[in-house]
DRENDO-1510 file (C-alpha; in Angstrom, 1 decimal, always signed):
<recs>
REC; n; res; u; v; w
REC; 1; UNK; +112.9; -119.5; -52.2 .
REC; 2; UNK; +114.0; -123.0; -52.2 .
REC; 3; UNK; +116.5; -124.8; -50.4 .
REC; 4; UNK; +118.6; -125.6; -53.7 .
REC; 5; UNK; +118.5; -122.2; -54.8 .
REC; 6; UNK; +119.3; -120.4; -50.5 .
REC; 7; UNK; +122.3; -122.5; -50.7 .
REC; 8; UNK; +123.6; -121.7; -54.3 .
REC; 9; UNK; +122.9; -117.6; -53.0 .
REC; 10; UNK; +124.9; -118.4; -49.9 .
REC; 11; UNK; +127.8; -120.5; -51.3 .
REC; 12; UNK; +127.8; -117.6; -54.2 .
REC; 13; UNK; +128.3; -115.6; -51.3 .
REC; 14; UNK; +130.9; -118.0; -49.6 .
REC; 15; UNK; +133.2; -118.0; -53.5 .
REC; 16; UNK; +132.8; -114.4; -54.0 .
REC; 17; UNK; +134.6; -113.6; -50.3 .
REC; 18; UNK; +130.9; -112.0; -49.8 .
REC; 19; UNK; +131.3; -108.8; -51.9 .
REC; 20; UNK; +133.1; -106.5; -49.6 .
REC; 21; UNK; +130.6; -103.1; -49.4 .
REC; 22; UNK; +131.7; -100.0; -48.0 .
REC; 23; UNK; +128.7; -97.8; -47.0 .
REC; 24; UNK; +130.6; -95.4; -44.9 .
REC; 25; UNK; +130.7; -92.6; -48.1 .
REC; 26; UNK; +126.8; -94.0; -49.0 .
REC; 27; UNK; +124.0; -91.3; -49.4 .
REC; 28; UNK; +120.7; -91.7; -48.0 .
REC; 29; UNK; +118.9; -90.7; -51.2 .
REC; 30; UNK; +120.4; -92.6; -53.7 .
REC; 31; UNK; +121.5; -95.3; -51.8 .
REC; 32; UNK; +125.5; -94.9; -53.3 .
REC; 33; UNK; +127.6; -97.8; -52.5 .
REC; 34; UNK; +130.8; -99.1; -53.5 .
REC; 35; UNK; +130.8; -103.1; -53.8 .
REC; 36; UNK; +134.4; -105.3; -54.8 .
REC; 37; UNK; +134.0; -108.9; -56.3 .
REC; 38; UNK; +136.6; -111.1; -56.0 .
REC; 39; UNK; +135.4; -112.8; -59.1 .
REC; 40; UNK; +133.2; -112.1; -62.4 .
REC; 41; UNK; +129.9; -111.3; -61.4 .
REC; 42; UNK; +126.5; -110.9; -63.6 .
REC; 43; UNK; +124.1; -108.6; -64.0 .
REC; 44; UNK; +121.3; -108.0; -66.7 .
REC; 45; UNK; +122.6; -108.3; -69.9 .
REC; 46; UNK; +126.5; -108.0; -68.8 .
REC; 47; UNK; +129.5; -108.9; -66.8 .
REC; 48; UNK; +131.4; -107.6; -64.7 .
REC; 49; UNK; +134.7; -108.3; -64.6 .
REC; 50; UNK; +136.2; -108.9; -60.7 .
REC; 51; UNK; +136.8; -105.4; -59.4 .
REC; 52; UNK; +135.0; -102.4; -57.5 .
REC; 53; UNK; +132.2; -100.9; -59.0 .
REC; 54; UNK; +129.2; -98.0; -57.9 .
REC; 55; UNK; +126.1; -98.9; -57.5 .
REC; 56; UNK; +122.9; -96.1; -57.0 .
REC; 57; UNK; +119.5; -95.3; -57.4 .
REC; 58; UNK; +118.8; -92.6; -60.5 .
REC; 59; UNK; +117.7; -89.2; -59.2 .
REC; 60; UNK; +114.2; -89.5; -59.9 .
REC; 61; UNK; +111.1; -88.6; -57.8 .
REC; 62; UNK; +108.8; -90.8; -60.0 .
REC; 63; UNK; +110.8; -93.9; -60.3 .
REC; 64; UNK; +112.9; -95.0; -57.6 .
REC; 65; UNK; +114.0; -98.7; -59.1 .
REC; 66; UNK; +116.4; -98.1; -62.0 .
REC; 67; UNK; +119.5; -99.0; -60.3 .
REC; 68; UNK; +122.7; -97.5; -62.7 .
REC; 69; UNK; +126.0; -99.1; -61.6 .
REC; 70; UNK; +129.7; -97.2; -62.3 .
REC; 71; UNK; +133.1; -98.0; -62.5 .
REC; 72; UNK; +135.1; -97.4; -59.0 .
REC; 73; UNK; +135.5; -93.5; -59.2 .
REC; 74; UNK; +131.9; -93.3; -60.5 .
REC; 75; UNK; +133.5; -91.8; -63.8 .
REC; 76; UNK; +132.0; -94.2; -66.7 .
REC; 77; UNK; +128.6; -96.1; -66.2 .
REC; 78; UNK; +128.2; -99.5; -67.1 .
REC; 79; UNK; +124.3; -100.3; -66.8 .
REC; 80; UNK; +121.1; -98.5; -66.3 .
REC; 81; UNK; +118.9; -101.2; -65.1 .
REC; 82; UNK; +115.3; -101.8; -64.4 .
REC; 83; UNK; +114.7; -103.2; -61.2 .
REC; 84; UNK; +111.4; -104.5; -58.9 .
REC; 85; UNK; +111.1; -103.8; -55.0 .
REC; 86; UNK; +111.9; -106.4; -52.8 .
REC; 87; UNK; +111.1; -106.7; -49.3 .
REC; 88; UNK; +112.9; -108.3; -46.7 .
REC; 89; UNK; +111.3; -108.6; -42.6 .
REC; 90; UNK; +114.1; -107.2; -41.0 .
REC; 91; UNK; +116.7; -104.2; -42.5 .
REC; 92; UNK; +119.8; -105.2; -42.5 .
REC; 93; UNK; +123.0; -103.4; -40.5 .
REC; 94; UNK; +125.4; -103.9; -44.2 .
REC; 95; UNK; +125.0; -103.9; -47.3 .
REC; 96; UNK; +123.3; -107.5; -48.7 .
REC; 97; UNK; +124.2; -108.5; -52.4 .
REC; 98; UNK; +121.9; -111.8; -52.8 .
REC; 99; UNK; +123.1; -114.0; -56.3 .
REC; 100; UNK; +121.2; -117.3; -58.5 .
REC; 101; UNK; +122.2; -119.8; -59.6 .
REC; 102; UNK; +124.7; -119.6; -62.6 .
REC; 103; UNK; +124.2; -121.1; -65.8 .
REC; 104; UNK; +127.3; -123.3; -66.4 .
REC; 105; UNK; +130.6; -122.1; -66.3 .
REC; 106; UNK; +128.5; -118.3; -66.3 .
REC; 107; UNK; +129.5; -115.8; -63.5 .
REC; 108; UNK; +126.7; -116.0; -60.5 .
REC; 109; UNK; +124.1; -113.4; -61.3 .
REC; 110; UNK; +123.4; -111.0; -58.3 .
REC; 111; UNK; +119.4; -111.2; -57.8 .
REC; 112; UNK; +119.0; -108.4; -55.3 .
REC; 113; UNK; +120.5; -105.5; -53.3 .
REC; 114; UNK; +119.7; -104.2; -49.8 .
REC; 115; UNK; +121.0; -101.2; -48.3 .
REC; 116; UNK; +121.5; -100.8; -44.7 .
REC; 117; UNK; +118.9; -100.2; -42.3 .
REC; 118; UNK; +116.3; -100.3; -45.8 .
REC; 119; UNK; +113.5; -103.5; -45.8 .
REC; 120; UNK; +113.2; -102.7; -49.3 .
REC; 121; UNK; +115.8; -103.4; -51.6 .
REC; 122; UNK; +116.6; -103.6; -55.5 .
REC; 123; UNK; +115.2; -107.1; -57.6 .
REC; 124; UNK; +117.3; -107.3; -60.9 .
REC; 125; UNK; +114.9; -108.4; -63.9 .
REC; 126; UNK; +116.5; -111.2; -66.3 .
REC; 127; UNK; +115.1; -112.2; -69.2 .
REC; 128; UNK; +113.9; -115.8; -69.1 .
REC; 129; UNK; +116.1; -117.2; -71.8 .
REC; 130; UNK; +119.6; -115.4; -70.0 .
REC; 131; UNK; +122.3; -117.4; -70.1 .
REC; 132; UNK; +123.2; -116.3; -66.7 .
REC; 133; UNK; +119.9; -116.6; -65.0 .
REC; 134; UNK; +117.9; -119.9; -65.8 .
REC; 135; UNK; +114.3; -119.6; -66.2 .
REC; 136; UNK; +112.6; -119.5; -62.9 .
REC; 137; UNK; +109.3; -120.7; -62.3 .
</recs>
């Protein structure tokens, strides 16, 4: 990652008042967490509006990255999307929401989820031509 790119994930971070997660009702399986954003946020194909929202794994034993994200009483889903692993070195204690660079005046796309105490976390796929996610090389 370059250094343009680690400080436009970390002031993203810094606007959003670092999406608050609250892992104490998470589930081991499928990884259920509750995130708030202060402000719009991106994610494949969508935005979502400032709020809280669910965020989990599908139940599947064959395909464990398709992340499907919920409104805040997990009641009407939003997104089923296709994600890639990520790895990090070291697991981290919360819950990590990385985001990219936004297009414009877009909302910042989230790039990646970790759950605590997991090295591997969720990569969300944009298409190359999203107006929220700039082609990366």
């Amino acid at each position: 990652m370059n250094i343009r790119r680690t400080a436009v994930v970390a002031l993203s971070v810094a606007v959003l008042g670092a999406a608050s997660a609250s892992s104490a009702r998470a589930d081991e399986w499928n990884k259920l967490t509750y995130l708030t954003f202060s402000q719009d946020v991106a994610i494949p194909g969508k935005v979502l509006p400032a709020g809280t929202y669910t965020f989990r794994l599908v139940d599947s034993p064959s395909e464990r990255h398709i992340v499907q994200i919920f409104n805040q009483t997990g009641t009407q889903l939003i997104a089923t999307l296709l994600t890639v692993a990520d790895q990090r070195l070291s697991p981290p204690d919360d819950t990590v929401i990385m985001f990219g660079e936004a297009a414009g005046n877009a909302p910042p796309p989230i790039t990646r989820w970790f759950y605590p105490g997991d090295t591997v976390g969720e990569e969300f796929i944009y298409p190359k031509s999203s107006p929220a996610m700039p082609s990366m090389p």
